[in-house]
N, C-alpha and C positions, 0 to 999 in steps of 0.2 A: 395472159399466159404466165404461168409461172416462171421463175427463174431459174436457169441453169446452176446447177452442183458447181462452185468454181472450185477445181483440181489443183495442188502443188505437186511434185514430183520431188522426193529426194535423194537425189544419185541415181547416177544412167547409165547401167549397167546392164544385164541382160533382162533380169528384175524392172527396169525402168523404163525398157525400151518396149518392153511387154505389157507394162500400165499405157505409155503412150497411144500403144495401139491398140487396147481395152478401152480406153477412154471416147476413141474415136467412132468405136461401135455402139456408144450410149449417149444417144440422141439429148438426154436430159442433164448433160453434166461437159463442162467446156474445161481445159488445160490452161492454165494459167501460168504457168514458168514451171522451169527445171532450174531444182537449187543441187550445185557443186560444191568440191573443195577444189578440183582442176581451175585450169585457166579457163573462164568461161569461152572464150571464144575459141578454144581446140574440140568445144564439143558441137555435135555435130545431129541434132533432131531429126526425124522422119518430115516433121512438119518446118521446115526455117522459118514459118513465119513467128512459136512462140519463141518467146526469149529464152536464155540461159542463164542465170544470177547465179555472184558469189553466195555459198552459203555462209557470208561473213555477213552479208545484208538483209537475211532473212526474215528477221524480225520487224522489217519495216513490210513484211506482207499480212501483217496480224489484220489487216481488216479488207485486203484481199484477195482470201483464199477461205473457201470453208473448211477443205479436209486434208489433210498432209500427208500425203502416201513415203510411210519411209520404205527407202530401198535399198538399205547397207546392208552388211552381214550383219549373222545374229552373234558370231565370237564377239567382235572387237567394236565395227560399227554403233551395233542398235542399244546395247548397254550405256554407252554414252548419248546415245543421240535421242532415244526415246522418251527418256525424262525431258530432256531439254524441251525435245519440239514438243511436247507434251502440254508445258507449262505454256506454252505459243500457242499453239495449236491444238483443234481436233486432229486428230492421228489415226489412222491404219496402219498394223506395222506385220511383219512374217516372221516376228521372232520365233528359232522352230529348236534352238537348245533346251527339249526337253527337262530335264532336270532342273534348270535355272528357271522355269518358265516362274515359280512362285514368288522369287525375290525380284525376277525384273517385272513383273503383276503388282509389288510391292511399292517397288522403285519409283514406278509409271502411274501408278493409282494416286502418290503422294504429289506429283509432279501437277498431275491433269488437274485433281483436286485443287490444289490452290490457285492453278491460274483459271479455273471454270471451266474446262473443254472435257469432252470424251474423248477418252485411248481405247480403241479397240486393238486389243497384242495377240500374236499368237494367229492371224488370217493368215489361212492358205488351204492347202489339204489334207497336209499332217507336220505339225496341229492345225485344226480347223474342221473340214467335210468329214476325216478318218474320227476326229474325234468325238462330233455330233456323233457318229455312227455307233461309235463306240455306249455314249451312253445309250443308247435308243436301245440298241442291243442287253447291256446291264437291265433296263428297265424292265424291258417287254418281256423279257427272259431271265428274272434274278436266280434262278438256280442254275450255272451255267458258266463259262467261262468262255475270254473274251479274245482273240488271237489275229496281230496285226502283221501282215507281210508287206512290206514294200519293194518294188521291184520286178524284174531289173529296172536299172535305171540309174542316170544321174545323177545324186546327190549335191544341189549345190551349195548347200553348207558345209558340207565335208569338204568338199573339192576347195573351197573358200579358206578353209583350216588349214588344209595341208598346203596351201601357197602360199599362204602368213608363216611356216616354218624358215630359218635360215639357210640358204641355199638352194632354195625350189623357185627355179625359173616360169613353170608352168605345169598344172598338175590339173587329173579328172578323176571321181569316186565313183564307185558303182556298186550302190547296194544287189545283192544278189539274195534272193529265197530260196531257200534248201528244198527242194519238189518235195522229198520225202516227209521233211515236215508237217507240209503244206496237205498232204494225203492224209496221213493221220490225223488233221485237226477235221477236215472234213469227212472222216469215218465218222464224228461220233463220240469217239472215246473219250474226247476229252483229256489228251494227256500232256501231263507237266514239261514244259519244254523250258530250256533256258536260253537266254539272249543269243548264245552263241551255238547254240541249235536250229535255230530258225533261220540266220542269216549269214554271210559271210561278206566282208568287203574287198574290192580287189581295185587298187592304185595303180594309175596310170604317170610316174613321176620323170619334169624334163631337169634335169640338175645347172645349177649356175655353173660356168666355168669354175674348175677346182673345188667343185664343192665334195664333202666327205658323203660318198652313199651310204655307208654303212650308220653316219648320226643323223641323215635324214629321213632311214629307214627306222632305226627304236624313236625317231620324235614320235614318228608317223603312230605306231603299232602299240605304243605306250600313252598316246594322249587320249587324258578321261573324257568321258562324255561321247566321247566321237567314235575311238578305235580301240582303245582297251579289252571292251567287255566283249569282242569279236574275231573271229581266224582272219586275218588281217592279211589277201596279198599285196607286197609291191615293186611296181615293174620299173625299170629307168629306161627311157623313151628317148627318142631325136624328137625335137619340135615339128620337123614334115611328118613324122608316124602320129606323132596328135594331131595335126591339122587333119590328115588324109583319112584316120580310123575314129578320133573322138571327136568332133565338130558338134555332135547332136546334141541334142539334150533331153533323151525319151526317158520315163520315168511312171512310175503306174502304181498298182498295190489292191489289196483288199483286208476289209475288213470284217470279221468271221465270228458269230456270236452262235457257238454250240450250248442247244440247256434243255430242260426235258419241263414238259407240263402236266396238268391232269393227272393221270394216270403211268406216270413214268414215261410219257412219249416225246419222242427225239424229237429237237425241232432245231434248224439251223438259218439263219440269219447272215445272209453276206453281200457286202459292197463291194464294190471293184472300179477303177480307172486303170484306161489305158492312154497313154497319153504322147504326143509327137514331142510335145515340146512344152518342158516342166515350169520353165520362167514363162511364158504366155500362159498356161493354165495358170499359174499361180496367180499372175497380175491382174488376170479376168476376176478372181475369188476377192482381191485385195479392192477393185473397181465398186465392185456388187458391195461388201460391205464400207465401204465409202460412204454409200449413199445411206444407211443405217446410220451408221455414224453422223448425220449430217441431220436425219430428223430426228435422233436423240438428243444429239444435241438441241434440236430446236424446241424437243419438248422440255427442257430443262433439267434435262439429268448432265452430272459431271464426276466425274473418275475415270480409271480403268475398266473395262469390261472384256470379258474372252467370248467366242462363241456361242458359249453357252446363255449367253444373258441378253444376246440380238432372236427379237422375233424371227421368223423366217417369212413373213409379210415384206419386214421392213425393208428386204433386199431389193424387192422388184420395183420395178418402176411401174408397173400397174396398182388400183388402188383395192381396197381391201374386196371393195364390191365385185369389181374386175375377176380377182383371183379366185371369189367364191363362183362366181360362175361360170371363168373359163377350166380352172383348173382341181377344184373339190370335187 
């Protein structure tokens, strides 16, 4: 019998608690600890029987754990910790700040590389499924252009942002799609939209005692990457109107490749999730390539790698012959 995939877990967060119970649904891969910066014993597993380690001890798990599932944020968390556990570890991580994705690819490729392991960066859905999709669509379709909506839905990196600002007690994002955009891309025409055409965001913010709404409103409306290039609302809330109206975490989107073939003929190409609950989809996607990462590694390859560069064999746990004939 072969041997189980052994799992690390890092940080237990909504992200964490979603690999734990990913993990549990793949018969081929067993959890081995959840590594912290809290007090380990305030946290609190699905399962009490795995343990909880300081993530100050972590390095004494280099022989075992096969795969290191990070689960911080992509602001502030995964830029430091990716390298690191990199150099430790194989890694899966959801870093999903577009924009940065090539210096922390950079970062984490030099990290992996010297210590021999595979980074897989950038797993989830977007970056990740939306953006397999995305090339499929450039390829199958190079005259044509390529148009991504997400939403509604939760945004947990944003919502992650805007609680790392000074005086936000508790805060939630929601990407929002403009239907009218969304109509237009699927006429056909193909037409030029700009970032802040297609989507709008809209904050749910609970303020710390005495904090200044009005500076945590331009951090909010003004921070690159996130909220800038967007019509940006935001609201200030009681903590009961978050618990009672944003608890969820639903989130969706599609991926839409309009391009014309042959003969000028219109052809359209589109992906879609809908989804209950953004951090379990996510952590199901981060599981699957786990186990990629885990025979890449065993075939002897080491660096960084993004979606783009994992077979889509490698994800299943069925074997190549399996896949050819249950699923070809």
């Amino acid at each position: 019998m072969t041997a189980k995939i052994r799992i690390g877990i890092v940080g237990y967060g909504n992200l964490g608690r979603g690999v734990e119970s990913a993990i549990a649904q793949n018969p081929d891969m067993a959890l081995v600890a959840v590594f912290t910066r809290r007090d380990p014993a305030s946290v609190a597993l699905l399962d009490s029987g795995i343990p909880v380690v300081g993530l100050d001890v972590i390095a004494d798990y280099r022989d075992k754990v096969d795969v290191m599932i990070l689960c911080g944020g992509s602001k502030s968390d995964l830029p430091e910790q990716g390298p690191k556990m990199a150099s430790l570890f194989t890694t899966v991580d959801s870093f999903d700040t577009h924009a940065r994705i090539p210096e922390y690819f950079a970062a984490v490729d030099a990290a992996a590389t010297k210590g021999g392991n595979v980074a897989l960066i950038s797993v989830g859905w977007d970056p990740g499924l939306f953006s397999l999709n995305r090339l499929f669509g450039e390829a199958i379709l190079p005259q044509g252009e390529t148009y991504t909506f997400w939403g509604k839905g939760v945004s947990q990196g944003h919502s992650d942002a805007i609680r790392r600002i000074p005086g936000v007690k508790a805060a939630v994002q929601y990407t929002v799609p403009l239907q009218s955009a969304v109509e237009r891309v699927r006429s056909g025409t193909q037409p030029v939209l700009s970032t802040r055409e297609k989507h709008r965001r809209d904050c749910f913010v609970v303020l710390q005692e005495g904090a200044d709404a009005d500076a945590v409103r331009n951090a909010i409306v003004t921070m690159p990457d996130y909220f800038a290039d967007y019509d940006t609302t935001v609201a200030f809330i009681t903590e009961d109107e978050l618990a009672h109206d944003h608890s969820g975490m639903p989130h969706g989107g599609f991926v839409i490749r309009s391009g014309k073939t042959g003969r000028n003929t219109v052809q359209t190409i589109e992906y879609s999730l809908a989804l209950e609950s953004n951090p379990e989809f996510t952590s199901s996607v981060l599981v699957a390539y786990a186990r990629a990462a885990c025979r890449m590694r065993r075939q002897g390859q080491k660096g960084a790698r993004s979606v783009y560069d994992v077979a889509p064999g490698l994800l299943s746990p069925k074997s190549a012959e399996e896949l050819r004939k249950a699923l070809l």
